[in-house]
C-alpha positions, 0 to 999 in steps of 0.5 A, a space after each residue: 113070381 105069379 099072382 098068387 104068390 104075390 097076393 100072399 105077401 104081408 099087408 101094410 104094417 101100421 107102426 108109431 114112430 118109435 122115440 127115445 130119449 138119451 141125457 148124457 153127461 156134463 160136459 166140461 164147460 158145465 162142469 166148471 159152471 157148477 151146473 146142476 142137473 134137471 132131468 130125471 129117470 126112474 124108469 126104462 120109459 119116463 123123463 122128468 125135467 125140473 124148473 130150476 127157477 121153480 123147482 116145484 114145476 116138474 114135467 114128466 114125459 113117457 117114451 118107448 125108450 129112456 136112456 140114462 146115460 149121465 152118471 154111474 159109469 166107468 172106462 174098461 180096458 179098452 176105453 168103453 164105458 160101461 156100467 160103474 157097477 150092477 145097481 147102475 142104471 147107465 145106458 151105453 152105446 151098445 144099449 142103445 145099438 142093442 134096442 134101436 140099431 138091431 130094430 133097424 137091421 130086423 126091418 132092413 132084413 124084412 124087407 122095409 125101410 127104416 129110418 133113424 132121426 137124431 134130433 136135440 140142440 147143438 152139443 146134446 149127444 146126437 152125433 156121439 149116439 148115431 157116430 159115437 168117439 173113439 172105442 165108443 162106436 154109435 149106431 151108424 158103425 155098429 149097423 153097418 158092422 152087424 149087417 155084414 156079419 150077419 151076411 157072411 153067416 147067410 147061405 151060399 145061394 143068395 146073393 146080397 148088394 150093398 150100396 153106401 152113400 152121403 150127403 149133407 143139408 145146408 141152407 137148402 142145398 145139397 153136398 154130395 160128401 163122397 165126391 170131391 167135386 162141389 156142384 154150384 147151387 148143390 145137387 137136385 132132388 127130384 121126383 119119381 113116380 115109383 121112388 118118390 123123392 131122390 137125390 139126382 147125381 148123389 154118388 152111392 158105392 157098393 161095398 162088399 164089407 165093413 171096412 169099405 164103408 168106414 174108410 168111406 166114412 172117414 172120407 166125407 167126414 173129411 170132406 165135410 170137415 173141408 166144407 165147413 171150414 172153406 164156406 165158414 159154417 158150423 157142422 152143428 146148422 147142417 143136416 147129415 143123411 147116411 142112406 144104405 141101400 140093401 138089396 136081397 136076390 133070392 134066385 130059387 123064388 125068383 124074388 128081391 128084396 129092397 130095403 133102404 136104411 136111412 140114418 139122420 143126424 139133424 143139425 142142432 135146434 136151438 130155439 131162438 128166444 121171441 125176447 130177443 129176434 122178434 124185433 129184427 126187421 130181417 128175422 125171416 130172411 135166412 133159410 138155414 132153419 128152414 128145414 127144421 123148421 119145416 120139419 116140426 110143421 110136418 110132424 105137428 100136421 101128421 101128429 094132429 092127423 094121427 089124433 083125428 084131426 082135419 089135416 088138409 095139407 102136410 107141407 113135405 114140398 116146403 124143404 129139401 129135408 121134409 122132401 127126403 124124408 116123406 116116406 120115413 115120416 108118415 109113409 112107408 118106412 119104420 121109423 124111430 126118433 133118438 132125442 138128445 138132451 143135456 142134463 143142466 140147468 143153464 140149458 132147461 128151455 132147450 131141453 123141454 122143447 127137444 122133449 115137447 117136439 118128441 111127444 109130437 113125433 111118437 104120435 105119427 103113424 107110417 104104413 110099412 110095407 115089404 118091398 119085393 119084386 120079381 127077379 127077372 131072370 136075363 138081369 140075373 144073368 148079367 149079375 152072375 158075380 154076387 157079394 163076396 163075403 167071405 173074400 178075407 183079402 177085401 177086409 185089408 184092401 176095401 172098395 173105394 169111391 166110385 163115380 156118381 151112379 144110380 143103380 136104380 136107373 142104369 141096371 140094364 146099361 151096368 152090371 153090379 159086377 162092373 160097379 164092384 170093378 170100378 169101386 176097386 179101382 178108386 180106392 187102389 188110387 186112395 189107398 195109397 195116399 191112406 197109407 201114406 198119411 199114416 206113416 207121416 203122422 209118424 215121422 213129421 210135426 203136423 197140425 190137426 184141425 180143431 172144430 166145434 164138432 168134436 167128429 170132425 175134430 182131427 180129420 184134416 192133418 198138414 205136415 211140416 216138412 224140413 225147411 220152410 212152407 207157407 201157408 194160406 189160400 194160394 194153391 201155390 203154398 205148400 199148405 193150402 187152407 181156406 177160411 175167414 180172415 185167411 190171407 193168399 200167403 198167411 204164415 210161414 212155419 220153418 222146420 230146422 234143426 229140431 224147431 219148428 218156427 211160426 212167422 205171420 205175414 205182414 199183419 196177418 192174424 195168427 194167435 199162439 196159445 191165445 196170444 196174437 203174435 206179429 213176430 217168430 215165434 217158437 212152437 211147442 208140443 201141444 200149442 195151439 193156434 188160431 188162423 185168420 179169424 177162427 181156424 183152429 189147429 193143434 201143433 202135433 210136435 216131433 215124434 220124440 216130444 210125444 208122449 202118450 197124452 190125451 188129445 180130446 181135451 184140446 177141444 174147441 171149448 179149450 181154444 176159446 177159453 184160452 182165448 177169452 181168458 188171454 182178452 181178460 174175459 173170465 168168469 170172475 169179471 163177470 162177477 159170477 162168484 160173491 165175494 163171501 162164499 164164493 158161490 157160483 151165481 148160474 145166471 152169470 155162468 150162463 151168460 159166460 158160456 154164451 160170451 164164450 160162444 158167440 166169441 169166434 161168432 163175433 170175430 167171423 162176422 167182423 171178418 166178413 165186415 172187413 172184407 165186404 167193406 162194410 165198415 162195422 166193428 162188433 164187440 161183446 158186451 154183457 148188459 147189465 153187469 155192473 146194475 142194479 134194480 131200485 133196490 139195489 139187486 144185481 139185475 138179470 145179465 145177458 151177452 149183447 153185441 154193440 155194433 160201431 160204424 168206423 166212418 160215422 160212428 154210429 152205434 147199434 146195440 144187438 141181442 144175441 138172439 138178433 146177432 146170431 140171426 144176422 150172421 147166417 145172414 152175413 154168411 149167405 152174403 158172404 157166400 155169394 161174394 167169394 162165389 163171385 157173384 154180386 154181393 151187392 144188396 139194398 140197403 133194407 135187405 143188407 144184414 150189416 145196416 139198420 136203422 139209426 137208434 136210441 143207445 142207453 148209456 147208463 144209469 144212477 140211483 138215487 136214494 129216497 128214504 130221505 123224502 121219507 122224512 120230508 127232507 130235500 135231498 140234492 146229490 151228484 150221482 154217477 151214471 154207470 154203465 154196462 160194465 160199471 164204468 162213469 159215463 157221466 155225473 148227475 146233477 138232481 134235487 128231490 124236493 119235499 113241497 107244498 101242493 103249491 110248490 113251496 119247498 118245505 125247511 127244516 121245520 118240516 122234517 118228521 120224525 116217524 115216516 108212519 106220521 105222513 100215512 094217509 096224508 097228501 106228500 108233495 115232492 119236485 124232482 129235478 133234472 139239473 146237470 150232466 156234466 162230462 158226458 163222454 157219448 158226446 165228447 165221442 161224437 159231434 153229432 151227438 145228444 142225450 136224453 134223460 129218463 126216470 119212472 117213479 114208484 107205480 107211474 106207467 110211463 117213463 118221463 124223459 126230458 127235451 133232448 139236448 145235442 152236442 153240450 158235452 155238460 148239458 144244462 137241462 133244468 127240468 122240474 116235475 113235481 108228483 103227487 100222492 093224494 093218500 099215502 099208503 104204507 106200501 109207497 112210505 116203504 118204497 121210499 125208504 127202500 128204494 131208489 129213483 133209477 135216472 136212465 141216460 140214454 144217447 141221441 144219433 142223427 137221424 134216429 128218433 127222440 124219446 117222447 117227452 109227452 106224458 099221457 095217460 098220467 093222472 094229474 091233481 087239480 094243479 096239475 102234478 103227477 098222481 103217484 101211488 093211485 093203486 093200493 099195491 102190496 109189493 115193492 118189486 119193480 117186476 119188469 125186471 128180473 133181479 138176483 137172488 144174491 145180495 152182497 155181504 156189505 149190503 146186509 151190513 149196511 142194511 142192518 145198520 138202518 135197522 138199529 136206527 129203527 130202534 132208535 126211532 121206537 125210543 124217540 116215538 115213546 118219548 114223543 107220547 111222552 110229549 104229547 101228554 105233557 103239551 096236554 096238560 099245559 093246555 089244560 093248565 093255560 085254560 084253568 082260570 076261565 073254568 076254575 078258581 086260580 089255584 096252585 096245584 094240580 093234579 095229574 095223574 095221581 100227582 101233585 105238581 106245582 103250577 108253573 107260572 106263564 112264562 115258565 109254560 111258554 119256555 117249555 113249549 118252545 122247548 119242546 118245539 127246539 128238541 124236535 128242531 133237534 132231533 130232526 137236524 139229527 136224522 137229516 145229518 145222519 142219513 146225509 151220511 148214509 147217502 155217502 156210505 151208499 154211493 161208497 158203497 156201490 163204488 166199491 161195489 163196482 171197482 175192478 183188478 188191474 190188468 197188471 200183475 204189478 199193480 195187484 199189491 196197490 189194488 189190495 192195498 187201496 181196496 182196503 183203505 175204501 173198505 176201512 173209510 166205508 166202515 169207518 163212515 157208517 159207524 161215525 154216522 150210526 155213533 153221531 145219531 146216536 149221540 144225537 138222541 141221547 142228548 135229546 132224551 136227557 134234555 126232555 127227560 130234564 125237562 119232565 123231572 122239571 115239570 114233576 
């Protein structure tokens, strides 16, 4: 091509990055959660997400392009979905090929780069639009197909090439997926002056039709599949990058065109909650995000430069992947951005951030350009044998894998025609073992891989042949797997006589539907097993127990499921359901599916501990699930992993933000262990250790509306912990008192909380006993603290530790203060309760601070409490549940009759006081007036009742006081039984045992009967109570008249 024509090539083409976003349907697990959908589309562009914990906060976001492909659909005959009916808006697979994946093929045949990102959390939809399942093929099958069949309809003198190649991203390291042969510390990127950044080594194979590049597919899907499960990682944190090359020769004009069509599916992008890793010592150590990471930097800076910012630096060189995809992002490619996101509540956080990190990338700008060059005419020559397509024989025998070559590099040294030879002698090795593969799935029991990708689900099949094989690491086992907790020779299944039979060795882990087995066990159509620590395997049985079911639904959720449910783990201990409607509680399903996804996590890592010879034991906890609040609300719930040293028993509590960010961690670890390289670590930098620290054991509410009346109230409560369980028994007084200390008596109760508004209230806590405190009976090098935060103090009060007492004597008194008593701090007291915290000491870890300061104290030295003029009760450090229990309501509308009763005893107070008026009047009468016996009061004429008659009543009135005080006293007495009742019941768990049900309903019943029976006894005494009192003062008035 001369000058002239080259000056009349296309300028550089200024394009957005072009985004859409796809909302796919509930998935099983959500379904069964009750999730409810958040997001919106009322049009081919907009989406809008809802608040579901303020459902007035809506965002709306606009795109290019939104799919709705949640609802409003139907299978046809083959298995496509399809829209259910004309007025549906559902998008399918071929929707988004027609607007996303022809664009790419209209570039590709221009002559430019085109690019297509799937970004979105784990489980959003990302592979199932760029892979697609089943009948539904995605935009990487239906690229490839369209592209060949639109060059068999290309004239007979151009000539077109087609290279195909794979690689996966994890932790920085580069996997070649269409070479069996791993290369220590992953393939090289490096860079070229005319290419830019390029994959040194990466195996790219020529194809001449479809069928070449599925089969190629499914071949790095399984080496893929074999990958994941050899190193231990999840598919979901690894980046998959497709890359065809399509080359255009045009020999009359002596021109070529060159486009490369990168296809990206990107690991998933949860976003680690600040809550739960900021405190992590280690958070920044792993590199498993870092590309993502880096990723978000580069299109935050090309976003930024696109608005006319100063953008100094646009950091590509920081990650393998941003090194790869600098010409897709800001560069010379079209790119476009397919965000997936999930339609329910429980995953709303995620889903806004896929959509704020797609409003960032629609903002980049790229600079296209058509990628042509001279055909030199002698490199013709030696590629006299073009891309034969309308060869019919290659459809049924396709290209195969080919050695690593680098057509850009050797086209001199080796002709497109030599590629093509070699290409074909690779996949007539394979093609072999293809065929023979599928005529065995055929004839014998098999096992099927199950992984959290559902793509590489089913990839991987081991036959059992007639007799015995084993199975495990050994290459010298007829079945050679490889992952965690997989032993040399682990099992053996035995095929004889029409049954195949399953036998671990020695103790080695194998789980039968849920179960873990230790002896032969039968197998069954359609049973699954787990391997070691998390290999999933379906069991495929003999071709005449087949029928024509429905294997998609044995996925990964349904093997931890299964499992959970077989450890006793299940949305109903969880207490995700009330006991009235059965409504679900989303909070506490949320905290279900993450239990149920950090399960085989949990049990990885104690494998790895194992093996490492670390020591640690991991287990899930869910914190919170049987507390509450000061008003007794159920608290916010989440999964948390307690972590025990064997040796020393030492204990460490992990969120799961924490947890899973020391896992990745522990897998590099691990990595590096069965590489053979030292795993020996400092011990700051070992994932496995940290340090030595404070554990809360529980907690006990104890009720104050008895200081609400100026009685004293002393109680041993139980300390609960996280699952509802005694960890120990509380001993502590709550005393009314002077400002001097003395306790107040009986003489001392009021009537009416609203008597003490506006004066001083003295009271002394005391922290007497714990008795039975299993932390320390589990330890000797143990101790316990107590603390407790009342009312609007800024601080916890602790008290001095005590170690190795397994019941502690601590006899700490504080006495607290409020100068004026709001109306706000009268109801605090009556409706809330005093929280004590127990928290548990370790050797070597640091005490709580006992000092109280910056605390407002009175001139004698006591607590200010209620220094602020507040108008909410709400502790709101704390997150509680809108759902209140059926018998809470019960209780609580019992208290409110007793406030009916207290309008009746104010009444006849007034009553009172007016009489006690008129006496005093009366006793004052001869030193103003004559003797007289009468006197008027009120319009009445009442006899003078002699002195001594004046001073009975009197003393009277003062004993109906005495009286009704001793009443209320008794009967919240009772009330604060009926509360710790209460909450006992509230706590009280089924039996594991079927048998044992009949009895569990049985005594269930009676505690409901006794519960029942107390507060009406208790409501029925009171009301007793006031009704002598008002007949005795009515006696009293009818004297008087």
């Amino acid at each position: 091509m001369d000058n002239e024509k080259m000056m009349k090539m296309p300028m550089p083409s200024i394009d957005s990055v072009k985004v859409a976003v796809r909302v796919r349907p509930f998935s099983q697990r959500e379904k069964n959660s009750g999730s409810k959908c958040v997001i919106s589309m009322h049009s081919r562009n907009t989406t809008t997400i809802q608040d579901p914990k303020n459902p007035e906060l809506v965002k709306t976001f606009t795109f290019d392009l939104a799919y709705w492909s949640h609802s409003g659909f139907e299978k046809d005959k083959d298995g496509v979905l399809i829209s259910a009916d004309p007025s549906s808006k559902f998008a399918g697979q071929r929707d988004v090929f027609h607007d996303l994946g022809r664009g790419i093929l209209d570039s590709a045949w221009q002559g430019y780069n085109a690019t297509l990102l799937a970004y979105g959390q784990t489980g959003s939809g990302k592979s199932y639009s760029m892979i697609g399942f089943g009948a539904n093929k995605g935009i990487i099958p239906n690229v490839c197909e369209e592209l060949f069949q639109a060059i068999e309809k290309q004239e007979r003198n151009q000539e077109y090439q087609v290279t195909f190649s794979m690689l996966e991203i994890y932790n920085e390291q580069i996997r070649d997926l269409l070479s069996g042969i791993k290369k220590p510390g992953g393939l090289k990127v490096r860079e070229d002056q005319q290419r830019g950044f390029y994959v040194e080594g990466l195996t790219s194979v020529p194809c001449e039709n479809y069928a070449q590049i599925e089969r190629l597919m499914e071949q790095g899907t399984k080496i893929r599949t074999t990958a994941s499960t050899n190193m231990n990682v999840s598919s979901s944190r690894s980046h998959m990058v497709i890359t065809i090359q399509f080359k255009q020769l045009f020999p009359d004009r002596d021109l070529t065109k060159q486009s490369s069509i990168n296809l990206v599916d990107l690991a998933g992008s949860e976003r680690q909650k600040s809550s739960g890793s900021e405190g992590d010592r280690l958070r920044e150590g792993s590199r498993v995000n870092l590309s993502l990471t880096n990723l978000g930097n580069v299109i935050s800076a090309l976003a930024d430069a696109a608005m006319g910012k100063r953008v100094l630096h646009v950091p590509y060189r920081d990650s393998v992947l941003t090194k790869l995809l600098q010409s897709a992002l800001g560069g010379n490619s079209r790119t476009a951005l397919i965000a997936a996101i999930s339609p329910a509540d429980i995953c709303y956080e995620e889903t806004l951030s896929t959509l704020r990190y797609a409003e960032r990338a629609k903002k980049i700008r790229n600079r296209a350009v058509v990628n042509t060059q001279a055909l030199m005419r002698q490199w013709r020559a030696e590629n006299k044998l073009p891309l034969r397509c309308r060869n019919s024989g290659m459809a049924e025998q396709p290209a195969y894998l080919l050695a690593e070559q680098q057509l850009g590099t050797r086209a001199k040294q080796v002709t497109w025609a030599h590629l093509l030879e070699q290409a074909w002698e690779a996949w007539e090795q394979q093609y072999e073992a293809l065929a023979q593969e599928r005529r065995m799935v055929k004839t014998f029991p098999h096992l099927l891989n199950v992984n959290e990708d559902p793509q590489l689900t089913g990839v991987l099949k081991y036959f059992i042949r007639p007799g015995s094989c084993d199975v495990g690491q050994a290459t010298s086992n007829a079945i050679t797997i490889q992952g965690l907790g997989i032993s040399d020779k682990h099992a053996s299944f035995t095929n004889s006589d029409g049954k195949v039979m399953v036998t671990p060795h020695g103790k080695c882990k194998v789980v039968v539907n849920g179960v873990p087995i230790a002896t032969k066990t039968k197998l069954q159509h359609l049973d699954r097993i787990i391997l070691g620590s998390n290999s999933a395997y379906l069991y495929v049985g003999f071709p005449s127990e087949r029928g024509s079911e429905d294997l998609s639904r044995f996925d990964y959720d349904f093997f931890q499921l299964e499992r959970a449910a077989a450890e006793g783990v299940s949305v109903d201990k969880l207490r995700a359901t009330n006991s009235g409607d059965r409504k679900a509680d989303p909070s506490v399903l949320a905290v279900f599916q993450d239990y149920i996804k950090l399960m085989p996590l949990v049990a990885e890592a104690n494998q790895m501990s194992e093996e490492l010879k670390k020591g640690l034991k991991m287990e899930l906890k869910v914190k919170n699930l049987a507390s509450s609040d000061s008003r007794g609300y159920d608290l916010q719930k989440e999964v948390m992993v307690k972590l025990t040293n064997q040796r020393t028993h030492q204990v460490w509590i992990w969120s799961k933000a924490k947890f899973i960010n020391r896992k990745f961690l522990m897998e590099e670890l691990y990595q590096r262990f069965l590489d053979g390289e030292d795993s020996h670590v400092a011990q700051e930098d070992d994932p496995f250790w940290d340090p030595v620290e404070v554990i809360h054991l529980g907690s006990a509410h104890i009720w104050l509306h008895p200081l609400a009346y100026c009685m004293k109230l002393e109680e041993q409560v139980a300390f609960l912990d996280c699952e509802g369980l005694e960890e120990a028994v509380l001993h502590v007084s709550i005393t009314p008192c002077s400002p001097t200390g003395q306790a107040y008596g009986d003489e001392d109760v009021v009537i009416d909380p609203l008597e003490m508004l506006g004066k001083r209230i003295d009271f002394q806590i005391c922290i007497v006993q714990c008795l039975g405190v299993k932390w320390l009976k589990e330890g000797a090098r143990r101790g316990i603290q107590t603390g407790y935060r009342i009312y609007d103090l800024p601080n916890t009060i602790y008290t001095k530790p005590v170690w190795k007492i397994v019941n502690p004597q601590i006899e700490e008194t504080i006495q607290f203060a409020t100068l004026n008593a709001s109306q706000e701090f009268l109801n605090y007291l009556q409706t809330n309760a005093l929280i004590v915290d127990l928290w548990g000491l370790q050797e070597g870890c640091a005490e709580l601070s006992c000092t109280q300061p910056d605390l407002m104290v009175t001139g004698e030295g006591h607590i200010v409490v209620d220094a602020k003029k507040i108008s909410t009760m709400k502790d709101t450090s704390q997150t509680t549940s809108n759902q209140t229990s059926e018998l809470y309501l019960k209780l609580h509308k019992l208290e409110q009759e007793t406030e009916l009763l207290r309008n009746i005893n104010r009444a006849l107070r007034e009553e009172n006081v007016f009489l006690k008026e008129s006496l005093a009047k009366l006793g004052s009468g001869p030193q103003a007036h004559k003797p007289s016996d009468t006197l008027k009061i009120t319009g009445m004429t009442a006899r003078l009742p002699p002195a001594m008659e004046i001073n009975q009543m009197c003393t009277q009135q003062a004993s109906c006081d005495r009286e009704f005080a001793k009443a209320l006293k008794v009967f919240y007495q009772g009330m604060n039984t009926a509360r710790g009742q209460f909450l006992r019941l509230r706590q009280y768990k089924p039996p594991e045992d079927d048998q044992m049900l009949r009895p569990f309903v049985h005594q269930q019943s009676q505690m409901l009967k006794d519960f029942g029976n107390l507060l009406e006894s208790s409501l029925w005494r009171l009301k007793n109570d006031v009704a002598l009192i008002v007949k005795k003062k009515r006696e009293y008035l009818l004297h008087v008249k």
